[in-house]
C-alpha positions in Angstrom: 38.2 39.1 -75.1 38.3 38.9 -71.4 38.1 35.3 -69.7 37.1 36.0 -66.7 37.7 33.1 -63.9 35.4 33.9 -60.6 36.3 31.2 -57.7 32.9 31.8 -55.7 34.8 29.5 -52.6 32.2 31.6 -50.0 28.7 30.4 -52.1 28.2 27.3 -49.6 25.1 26.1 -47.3 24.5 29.2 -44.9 25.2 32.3 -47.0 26.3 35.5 -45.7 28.4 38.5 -46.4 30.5 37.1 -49.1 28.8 34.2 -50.1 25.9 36.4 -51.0 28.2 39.1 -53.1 29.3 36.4 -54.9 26.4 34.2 -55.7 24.2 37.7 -56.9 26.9 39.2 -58.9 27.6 35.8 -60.6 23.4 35.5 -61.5 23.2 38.9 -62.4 26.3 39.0 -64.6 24.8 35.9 -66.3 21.5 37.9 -67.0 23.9 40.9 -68.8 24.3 40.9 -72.7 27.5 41.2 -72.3 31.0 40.0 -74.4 33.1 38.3 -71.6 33.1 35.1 -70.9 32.7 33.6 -67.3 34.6 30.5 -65.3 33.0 29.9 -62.4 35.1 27.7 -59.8 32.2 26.6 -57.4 32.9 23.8 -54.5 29.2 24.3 -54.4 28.1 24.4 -58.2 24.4 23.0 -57.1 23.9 27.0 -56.5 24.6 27.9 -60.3 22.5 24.7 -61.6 20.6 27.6 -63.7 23.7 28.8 -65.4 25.3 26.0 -66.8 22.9 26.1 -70.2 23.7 29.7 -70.7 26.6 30.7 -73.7 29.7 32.4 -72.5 29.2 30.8 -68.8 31.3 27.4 -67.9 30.7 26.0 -64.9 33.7 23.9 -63.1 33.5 22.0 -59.9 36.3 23.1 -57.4 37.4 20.9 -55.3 38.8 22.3 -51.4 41.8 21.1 -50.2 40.4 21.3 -46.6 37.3 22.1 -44.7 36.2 25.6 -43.6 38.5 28.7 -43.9 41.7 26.9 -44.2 40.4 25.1 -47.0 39.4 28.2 -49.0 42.1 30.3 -47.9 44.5 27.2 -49.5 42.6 27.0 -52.8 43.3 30.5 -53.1 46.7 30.3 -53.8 46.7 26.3 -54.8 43.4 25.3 -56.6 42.4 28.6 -57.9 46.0 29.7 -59.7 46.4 26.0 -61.5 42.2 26.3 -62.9 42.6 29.8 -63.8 45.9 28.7 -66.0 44.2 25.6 -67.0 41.0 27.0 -68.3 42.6 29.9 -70.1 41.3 32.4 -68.1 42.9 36.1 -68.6 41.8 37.8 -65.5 41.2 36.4 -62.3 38.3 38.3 -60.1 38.6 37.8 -56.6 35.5 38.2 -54.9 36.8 38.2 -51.3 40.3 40.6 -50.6 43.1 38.0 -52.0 44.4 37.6 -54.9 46.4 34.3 -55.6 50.1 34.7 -55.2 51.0 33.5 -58.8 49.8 32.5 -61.9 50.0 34.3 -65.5 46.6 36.3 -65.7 45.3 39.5 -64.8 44.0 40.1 -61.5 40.8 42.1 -59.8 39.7 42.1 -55.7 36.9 43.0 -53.8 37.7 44.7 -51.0 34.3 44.9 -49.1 35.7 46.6 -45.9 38.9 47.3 -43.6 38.1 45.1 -40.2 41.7 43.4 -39.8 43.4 47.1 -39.9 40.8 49.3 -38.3 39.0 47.0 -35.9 41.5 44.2 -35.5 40.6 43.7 -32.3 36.8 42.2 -33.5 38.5 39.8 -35.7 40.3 36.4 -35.2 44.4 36.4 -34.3 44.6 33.6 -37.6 42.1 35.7 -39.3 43.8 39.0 -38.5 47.4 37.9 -39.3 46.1 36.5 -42.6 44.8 39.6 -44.1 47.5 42.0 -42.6 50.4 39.8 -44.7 48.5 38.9 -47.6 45.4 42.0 -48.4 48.5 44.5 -49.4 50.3 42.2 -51.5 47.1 41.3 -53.4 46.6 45.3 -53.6 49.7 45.8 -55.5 49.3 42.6 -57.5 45.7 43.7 -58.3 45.0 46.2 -62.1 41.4 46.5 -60.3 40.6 47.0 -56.9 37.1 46.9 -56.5 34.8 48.7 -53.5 31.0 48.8 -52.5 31.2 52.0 -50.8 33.0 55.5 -51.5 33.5 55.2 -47.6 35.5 52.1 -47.7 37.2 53.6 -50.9 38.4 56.6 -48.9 39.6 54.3 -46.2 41.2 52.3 -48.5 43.4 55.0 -50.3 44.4 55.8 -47.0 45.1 52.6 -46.7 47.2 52.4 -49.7 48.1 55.6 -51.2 49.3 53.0 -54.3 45.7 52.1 -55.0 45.3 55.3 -56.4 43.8 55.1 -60.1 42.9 51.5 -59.6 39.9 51.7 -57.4 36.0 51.1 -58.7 32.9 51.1 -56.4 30.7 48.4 -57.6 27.5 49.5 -55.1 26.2 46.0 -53.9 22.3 44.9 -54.3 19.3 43.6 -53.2 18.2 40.4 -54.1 15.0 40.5 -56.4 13.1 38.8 -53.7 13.6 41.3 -51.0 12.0 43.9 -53.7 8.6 45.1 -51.6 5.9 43.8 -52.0 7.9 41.2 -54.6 7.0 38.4 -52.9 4.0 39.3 -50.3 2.2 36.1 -51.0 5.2 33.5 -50.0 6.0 35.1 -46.8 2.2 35.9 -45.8 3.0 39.8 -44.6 0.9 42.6 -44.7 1.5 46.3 -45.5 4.5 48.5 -44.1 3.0 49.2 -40.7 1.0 46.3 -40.4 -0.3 45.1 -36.7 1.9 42.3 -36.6 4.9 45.0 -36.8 5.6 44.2 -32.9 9.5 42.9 -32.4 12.8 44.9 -33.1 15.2 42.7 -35.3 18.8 42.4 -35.0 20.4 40.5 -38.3 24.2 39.6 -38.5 26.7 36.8 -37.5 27.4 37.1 -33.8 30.4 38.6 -33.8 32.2 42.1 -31.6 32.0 44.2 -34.7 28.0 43.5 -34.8 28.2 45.5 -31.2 25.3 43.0 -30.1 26.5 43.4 -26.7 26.1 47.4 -26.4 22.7 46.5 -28.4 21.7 44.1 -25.7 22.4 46.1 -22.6 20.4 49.3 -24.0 17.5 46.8 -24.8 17.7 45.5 -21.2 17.9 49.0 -20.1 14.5 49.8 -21.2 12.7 46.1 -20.5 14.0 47.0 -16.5 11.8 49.8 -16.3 8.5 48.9 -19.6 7.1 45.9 -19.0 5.3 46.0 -22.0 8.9 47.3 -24.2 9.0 45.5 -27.6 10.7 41.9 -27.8 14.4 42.0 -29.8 14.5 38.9 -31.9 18.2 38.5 -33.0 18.6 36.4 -36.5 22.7 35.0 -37.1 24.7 32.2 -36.5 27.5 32.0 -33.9 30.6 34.0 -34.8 33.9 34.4 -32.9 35.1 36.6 -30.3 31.9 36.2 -28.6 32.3 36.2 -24.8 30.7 39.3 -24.7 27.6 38.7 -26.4 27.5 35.9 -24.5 27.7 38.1 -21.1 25.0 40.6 -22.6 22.7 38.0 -23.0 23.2 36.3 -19.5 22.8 40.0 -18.2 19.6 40.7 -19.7 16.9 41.8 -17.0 14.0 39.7 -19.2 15.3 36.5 -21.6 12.2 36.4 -22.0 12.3 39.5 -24.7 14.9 37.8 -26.3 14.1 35.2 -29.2 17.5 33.7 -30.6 16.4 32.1 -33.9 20.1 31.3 -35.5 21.1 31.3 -39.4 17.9 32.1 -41.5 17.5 31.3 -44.7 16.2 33.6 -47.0 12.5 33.3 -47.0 12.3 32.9 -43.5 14.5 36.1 -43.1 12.1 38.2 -45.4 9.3 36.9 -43.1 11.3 38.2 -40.2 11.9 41.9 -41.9 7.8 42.3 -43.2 7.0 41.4 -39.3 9.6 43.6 -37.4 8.6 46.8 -35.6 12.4 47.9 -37.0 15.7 46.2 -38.0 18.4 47.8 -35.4 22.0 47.5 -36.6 24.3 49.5 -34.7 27.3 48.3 -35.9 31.0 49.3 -34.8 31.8 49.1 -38.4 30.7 47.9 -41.8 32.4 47.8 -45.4 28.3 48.1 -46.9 25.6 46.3 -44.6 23.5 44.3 -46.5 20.4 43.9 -43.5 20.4 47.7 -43.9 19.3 47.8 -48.0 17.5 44.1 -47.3 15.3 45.8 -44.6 14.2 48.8 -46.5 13.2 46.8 -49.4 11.0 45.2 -47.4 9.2 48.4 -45.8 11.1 47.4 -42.4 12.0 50.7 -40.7 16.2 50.6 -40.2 18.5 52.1 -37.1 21.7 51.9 -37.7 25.5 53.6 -37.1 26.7 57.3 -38.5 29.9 57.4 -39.7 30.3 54.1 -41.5 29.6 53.1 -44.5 26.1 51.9 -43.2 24.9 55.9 -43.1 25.9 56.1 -47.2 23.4 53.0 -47.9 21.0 54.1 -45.5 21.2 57.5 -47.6 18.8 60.0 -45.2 16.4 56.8 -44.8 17.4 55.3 -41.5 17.8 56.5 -37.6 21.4 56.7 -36.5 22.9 56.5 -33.7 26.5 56.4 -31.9 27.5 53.0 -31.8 29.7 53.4 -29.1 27.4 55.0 -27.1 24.7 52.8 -25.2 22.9 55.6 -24.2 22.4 56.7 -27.9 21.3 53.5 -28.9 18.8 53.2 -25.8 16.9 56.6 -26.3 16.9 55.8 -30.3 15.3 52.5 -29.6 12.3 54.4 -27.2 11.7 56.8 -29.7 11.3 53.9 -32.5 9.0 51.7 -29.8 6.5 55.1 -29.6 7.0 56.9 -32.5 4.5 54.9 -34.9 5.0 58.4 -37.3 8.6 57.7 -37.8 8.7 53.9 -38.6 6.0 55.4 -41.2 8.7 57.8 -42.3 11.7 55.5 -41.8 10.0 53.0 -43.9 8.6 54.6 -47.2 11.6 56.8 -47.1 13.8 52.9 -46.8 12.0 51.3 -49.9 12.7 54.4 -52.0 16.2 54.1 -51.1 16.2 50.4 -51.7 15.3 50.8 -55.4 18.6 52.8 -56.4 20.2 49.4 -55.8 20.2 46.7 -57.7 23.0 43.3 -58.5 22.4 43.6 -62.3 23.9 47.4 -61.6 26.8 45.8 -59.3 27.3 43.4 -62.7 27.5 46.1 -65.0 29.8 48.4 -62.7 32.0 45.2 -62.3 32.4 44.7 -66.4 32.9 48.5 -66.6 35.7 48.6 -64.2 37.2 45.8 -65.6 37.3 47.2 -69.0 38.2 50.6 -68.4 41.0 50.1 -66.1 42.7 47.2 -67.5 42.1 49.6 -70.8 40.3 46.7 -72.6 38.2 47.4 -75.2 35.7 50.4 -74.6 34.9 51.4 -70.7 32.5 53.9 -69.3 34.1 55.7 -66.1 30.8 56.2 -64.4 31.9 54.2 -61.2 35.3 55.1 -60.7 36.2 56.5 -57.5 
């Protein structure tokens, strides 16, 4: 039987990304019939109060050796090794690119995108430097190498020719409350086109690879000559790297069409979707792009990049554009702002697409892959890639 230990060191106050791959798969594995049994090293176990009644699911407060980053980066290859052994865990699933550097199990990674080798230049030096030394080493240590995306798998083999027969693509979710209409009375929103549909929405941490800045400047390109041009309301906490943004947004013909409203938690967030004219995401690069499949759940229209793995979620249901090229973006945005037949399009065509995706099918992918490439028990190579 597998013992599976899943250090979720990301699930902490202000979720993204990682923190909310980890904290969905977790819940929806714990929904599955399924014969593993779970470890779940949480610094954070308040987040998994739900679970810890449930058979086959053990709970274990993990305690950081520091703060922020350098803390979870430590308990990676401190904490996390020593529990795993302790607990009598077989495998060790890595939700977030590393696996530790010893300990006598099994291990699994998540690779959710390439950033530090094909856009190291949007990422932190310490950040960069990390993942260059330690992503390939957790590759080769890895008998499961998990991927949202066949993009990001294609990249990865690439990547790492040696990865070959060990990747799975695990297609990430959307949260049961970002289903349409799933939760219409909480957040007070009308239909998909309702009148209060009057903002575009930008969603992500504010960061170079979010390619705010380009965003901003074809925004301010259009509020320089409409007075009346929709309002860009830009949802995220600060990031890194951000001089940029920062320059955009001191550029900007009209703050005034700028509303800066920070980390949202997830019911305010929804709200902001069911009351956007259109989420715009033109992103440099993306591993999956979880605003993209949250947005079309909630009947939001979606622009986003071609070529990354963002055009694969979107699936035929989104506007793309260059992200490189601000002129793309600018003319993409006009036709969105006029073009009250397209958001109709955009956004029944979006929630369609949203429903092929789901965390309980990320779960079952997850146990699949495990099983069949580690050659436990009986797999079903559905996922494989």
């Amino acid at each position: 039987m597998l013992r599976i230990y899943l250090p979720a060191l990301q699930v902490a106050p202000g979720l993204t990304g990682v923190g909310v791959y980890s904290l969905e798969l977790i819940r929806a594995m714990s929904r599955l019939p399924r014969r593993e049994e779970l470890v779940i090293g949480a610094p954070h176990p308040e987040y998994f109060a739900e679970l810890e009644e449930l058979d086959g699911i053990e709970l274990v407060p993990l305690k950081l050796p520091a703060s922020g980053s350098m803390g979870r980066m430590l308990a990676t290859h401190t904490v996390v090794p020593a529990e795993a052994q302790r607990l009598g865990a077989n495998l060790v699933l890595g939700p977030n690119f590393i696996a530790p550097l010893w300990g006598r199990f099994e291990c699994a990674v998540m690779v959710h995108d390439l950033t530090f080798a094909r856009h190291p230049e949007t990422t932190t030096r310490a950040k960069r430097v990390y993942y260059q030394l330690m992503v390939r080493r957790s590759l080769r240590r890895a008998s499961v190498v998990f991927v949202s995306t066949q993009t990001v798998g294609n990249e990865l083999l690439e990547f790492a020719p040696e990865t070959a027969g060990k990747i799975w693509r695990t297609p990430e979710g959307v949260s049961p409350g970002y289903q349409e209409n799933g939760d219409r009375e909480e957040v007070a929103a009308s239909g998909l086109t309702g009148p209060e549909r009057k903002d575009f929405l930008f969603v992500g941490t504010l960061e170079p690879r979010k390619n705010l800045a380009r965003l901003l400047r074809a925004h301010g390109n259009l509020c320089r000559g409409l007075p009346d041009f929709p309002a860009l309301r830009i949802v995220g906490g600060r990031g890194w790297e951000d001089e940029g943004i920062v320059r955009a947004l001191h550029e900007h013909p009209d703050p005034s069409r700028l509303i800066r409203l920070g980390y949202c938690e997830p019911v305010r967030l929804r709200a902001e979707y069911d009351s956007a004219l259109a989420l715009v995401f033109p992103s440099v690069y993306e591993g999956f792009g979880l605003p993209v499949l949250e947005a079309m759940a909630r009947g939001c229209p979606v622009l986003t990049s071609r070529d990354i793995a963002t055009e694969e979620v979107a699936g035929g249901a989104a506007l793309l554009v260059d992200p490189l090229d601000t002129g793309d973006i600018e003319r993409a945005l006009a036709r969105l702002a006029k073009d009250r037949s397209l958001r109709l399009r955009l956004a029944h065509a979006g929630v369609r697409r949203s429903a092929e995706f789901s965390w309980e099918i990320c779960a079952e992918e997850t146990l699949k892959g495990l099983h069949t490439l580690l050659g436990v028990g009986e797999g079903i190579p559905q996922g494989g890639t």
